[in-house]
C-alpha positions as CSV (number, residue, x, y, z in Angstrom):
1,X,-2.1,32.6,-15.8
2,X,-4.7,30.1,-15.9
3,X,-1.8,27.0,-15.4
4,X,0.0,28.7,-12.7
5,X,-3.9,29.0,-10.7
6,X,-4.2,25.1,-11.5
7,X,-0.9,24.6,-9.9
8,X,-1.6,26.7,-6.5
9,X,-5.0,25.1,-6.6
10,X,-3.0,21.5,-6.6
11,X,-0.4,22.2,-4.5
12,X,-2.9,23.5,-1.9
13,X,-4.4,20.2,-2.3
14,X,-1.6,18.2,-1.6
15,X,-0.4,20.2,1.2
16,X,-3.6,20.0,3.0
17,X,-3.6,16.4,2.5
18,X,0.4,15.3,2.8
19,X,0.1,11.5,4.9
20,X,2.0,11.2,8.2
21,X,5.2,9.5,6.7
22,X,5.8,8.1,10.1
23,X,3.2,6.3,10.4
24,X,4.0,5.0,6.6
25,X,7.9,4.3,7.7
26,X,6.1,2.1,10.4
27,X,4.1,0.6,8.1
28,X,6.8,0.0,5.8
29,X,9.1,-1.9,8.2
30,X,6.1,-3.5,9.5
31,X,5.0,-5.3,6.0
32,X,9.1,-5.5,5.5
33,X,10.2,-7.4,8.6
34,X,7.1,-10.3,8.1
35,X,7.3,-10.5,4.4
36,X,5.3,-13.5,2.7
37,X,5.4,-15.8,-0.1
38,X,3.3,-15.9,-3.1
39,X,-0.4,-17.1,-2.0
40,X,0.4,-17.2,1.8
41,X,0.4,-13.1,2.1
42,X,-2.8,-13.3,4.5
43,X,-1.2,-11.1,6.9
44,X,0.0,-8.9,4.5
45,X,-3.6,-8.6,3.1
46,X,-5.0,-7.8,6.1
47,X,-2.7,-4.7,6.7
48,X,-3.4,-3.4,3.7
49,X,-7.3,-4.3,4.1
50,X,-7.3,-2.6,7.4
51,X,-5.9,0.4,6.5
52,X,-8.2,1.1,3.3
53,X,-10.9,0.4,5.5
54,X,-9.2,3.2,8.4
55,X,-9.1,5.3,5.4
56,X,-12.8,5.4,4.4
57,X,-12.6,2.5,1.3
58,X,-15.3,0.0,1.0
59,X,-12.7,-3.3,0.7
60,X,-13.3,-6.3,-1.0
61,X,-11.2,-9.0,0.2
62,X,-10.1,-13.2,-0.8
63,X,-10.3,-12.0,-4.5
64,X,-8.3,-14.6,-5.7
65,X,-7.4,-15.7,-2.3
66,X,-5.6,-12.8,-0.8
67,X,-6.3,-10.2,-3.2
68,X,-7.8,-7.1,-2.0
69,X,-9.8,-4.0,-3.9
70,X,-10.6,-0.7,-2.0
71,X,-13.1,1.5,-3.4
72,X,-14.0,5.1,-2.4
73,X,-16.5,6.9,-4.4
74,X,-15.7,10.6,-4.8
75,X,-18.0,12.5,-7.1
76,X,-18.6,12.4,-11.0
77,X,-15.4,12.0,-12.5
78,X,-12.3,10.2,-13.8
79,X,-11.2,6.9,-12.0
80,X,-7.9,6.2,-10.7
81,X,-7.3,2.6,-10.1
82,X,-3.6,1.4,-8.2
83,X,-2.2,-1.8,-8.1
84,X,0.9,-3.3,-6.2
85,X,2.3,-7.1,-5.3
86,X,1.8,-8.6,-2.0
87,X,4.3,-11.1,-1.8
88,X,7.9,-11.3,-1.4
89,X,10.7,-13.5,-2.9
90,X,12.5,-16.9,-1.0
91,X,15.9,-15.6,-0.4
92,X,17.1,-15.0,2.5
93,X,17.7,-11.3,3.9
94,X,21.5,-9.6,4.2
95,X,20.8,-6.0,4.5
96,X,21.4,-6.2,8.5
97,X,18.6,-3.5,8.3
98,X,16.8,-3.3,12.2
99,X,13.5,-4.0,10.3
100,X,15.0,-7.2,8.4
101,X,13.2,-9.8,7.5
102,X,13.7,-12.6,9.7
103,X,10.3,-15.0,8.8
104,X,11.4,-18.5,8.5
105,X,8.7,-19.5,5.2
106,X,7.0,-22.6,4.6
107,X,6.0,-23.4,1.2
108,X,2.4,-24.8,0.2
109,X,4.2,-28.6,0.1
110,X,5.6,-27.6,3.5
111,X,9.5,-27.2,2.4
112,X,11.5,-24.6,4.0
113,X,12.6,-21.7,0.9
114,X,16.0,-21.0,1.9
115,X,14.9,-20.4,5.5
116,X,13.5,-17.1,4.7
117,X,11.8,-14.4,2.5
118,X,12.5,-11.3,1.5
119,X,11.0,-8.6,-0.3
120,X,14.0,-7.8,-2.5
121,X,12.0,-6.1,-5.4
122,X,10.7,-3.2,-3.7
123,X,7.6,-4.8,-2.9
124,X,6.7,-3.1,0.4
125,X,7.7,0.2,-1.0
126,X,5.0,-0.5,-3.8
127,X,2.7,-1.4,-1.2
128,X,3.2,2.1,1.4
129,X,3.3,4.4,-1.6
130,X,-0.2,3.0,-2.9
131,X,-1.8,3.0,0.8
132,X,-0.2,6.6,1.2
133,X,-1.9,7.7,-2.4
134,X,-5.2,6.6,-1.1
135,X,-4.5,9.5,1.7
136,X,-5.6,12.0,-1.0
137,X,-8.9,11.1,-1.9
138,X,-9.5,10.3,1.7
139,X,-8.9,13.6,3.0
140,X,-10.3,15.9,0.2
141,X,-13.6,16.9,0.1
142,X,-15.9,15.5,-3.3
143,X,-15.9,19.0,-4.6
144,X,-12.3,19.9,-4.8
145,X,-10.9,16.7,-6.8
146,X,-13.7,17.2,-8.8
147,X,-13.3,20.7,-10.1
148,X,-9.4,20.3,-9.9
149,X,-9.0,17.1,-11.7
């Protein structure tokens, strides 16, 4: 009894507080279609940044040059702590995806990296689903993660 009252209690939770996954599929395609090389993802940062910061997180930016941490402070409890990549890879983009990446990349000593970049290992993906888990703690009050988790 007591496990099954956990789970309603959760899945109330998660109901309540499901993201918009349109505005996430924008996102995605977005972060997809101006993908950046390793430290030159200042664009990339300051989605990321600026939707933390939409969401309610204190953010903490040039950590490292582009890092970024977002903090949100919800009650006396455990801590959850999410990390994704920010940058993509230099190869050149064949999906013929709508939202492919077409940024012509410049590395740091100014040579081209095979015209383009890409973000062939899932990086944006990474990137939504960690902005989208921030929803939850955004949109629950202090009380009911506390008591629930």
């Amino acid at each position: 009894m007591q496990l099954q009252e956990s789970a309603e209690k959760w899945r109330s939770i998660f109901e309540s507080s499901f993201p918009d996954l349109e505005n996430y599929s924008s996102i995605y395609k977005n972060l997809h279609q101006h993908t950046e090389l390793p430290g030159q993802e200042s664009r990339t940062a300051a989605t990321v940044a600026a939707h933390l910061t939409a969401l309610g997180f204190d953010v903490q930016t040039k950590i490292g040059r582009h890092g970024l941490v977002g903090i949100t402070r919800n009650g006396i409890g455990k801590t959850i702590m999410l990390r994704s990549e920010l940058d993509a890879l230099p190869l050149q983009e064949k999906t013929g995806l709508p939202y492919a990446s077409q940024v012509q990349q410049i590395d740091a000593d100014g040579s081209t990296q095979n015209g383009s970049c890409m973000a062939a290992d899932t990086t944006c993906s990474w990137q939504v689903l960690l902005l989208a888990a921030a929803d939850l703690p955004a949109k629950t009050s202090d009380t009911t993660l506390v008591k629930n988790f």
